[in-house]
C-alpha positions in Angstrom: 309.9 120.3 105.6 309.8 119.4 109.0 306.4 120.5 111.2 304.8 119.7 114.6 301.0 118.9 114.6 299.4 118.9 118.1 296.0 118.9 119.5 295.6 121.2 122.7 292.8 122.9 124.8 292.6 126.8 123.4 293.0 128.2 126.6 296.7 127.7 126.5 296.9 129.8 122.9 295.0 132.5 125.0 298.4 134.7 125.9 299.7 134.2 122.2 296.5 134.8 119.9 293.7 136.4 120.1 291.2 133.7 119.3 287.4 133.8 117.9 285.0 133.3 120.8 283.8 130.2 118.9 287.6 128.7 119.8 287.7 129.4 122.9 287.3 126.8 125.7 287.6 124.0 123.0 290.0 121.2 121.8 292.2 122.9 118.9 294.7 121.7 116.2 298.1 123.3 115.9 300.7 122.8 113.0 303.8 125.1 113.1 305.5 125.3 110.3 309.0 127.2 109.0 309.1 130.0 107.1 311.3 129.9 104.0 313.5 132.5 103.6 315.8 133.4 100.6 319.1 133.0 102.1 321.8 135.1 100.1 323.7 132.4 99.2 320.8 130.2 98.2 319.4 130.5 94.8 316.1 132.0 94.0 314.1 129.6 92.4 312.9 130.4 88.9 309.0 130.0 88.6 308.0 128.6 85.1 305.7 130.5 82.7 302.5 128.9 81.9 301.8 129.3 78.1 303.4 131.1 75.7 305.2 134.6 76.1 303.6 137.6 74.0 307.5 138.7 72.8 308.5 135.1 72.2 305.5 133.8 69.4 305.0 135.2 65.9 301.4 136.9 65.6 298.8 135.0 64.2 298.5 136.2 60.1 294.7 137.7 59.4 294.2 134.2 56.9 294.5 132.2 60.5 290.6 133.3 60.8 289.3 133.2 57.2 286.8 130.2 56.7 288.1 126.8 55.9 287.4 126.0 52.2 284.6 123.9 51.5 286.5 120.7 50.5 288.0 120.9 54.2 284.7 121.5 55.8 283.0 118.3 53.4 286.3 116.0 54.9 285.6 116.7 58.1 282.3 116.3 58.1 280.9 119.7 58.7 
């Protein structure tokens, strides 16, 4: 992505924004930067889900949260 950086004085933003009183009169940063649009013919990028999907993974069965037996709980130390 291509992008101009430039240091200026504020008062030449003063016509194009409507700056805090605390930037006025002092040396500012500017980055422009494109804005992406979808183009039609470009492809929509699919985001990824994080995790698992609700519709996709079996429910848990109720045993998941019973107790472990006791020999397992003695192996493992606790």
């Amino acid at each position: 992505m291509e992008y101009i950086r430039q240091t200026i004085i504020s008062d030449k933003l003063s016509g194009i924004f409507e700056l805090p009183q605390t930037l006025r009169n002092k040396k500012v940063e500017v980055i422009i930067l494109s804005v992406e649009e979808n183009l039609p013919g470009k492809p929509k990028q699919k985001k990824r889900p994080l995790g698992f999907l609700k519709d996709k993974v079996p429910p848990l069965p109720d045993s998941f949260f019973d107790p472990l037996p006791e020999e397992d709980l003695q192996a493992w130390g606790l």
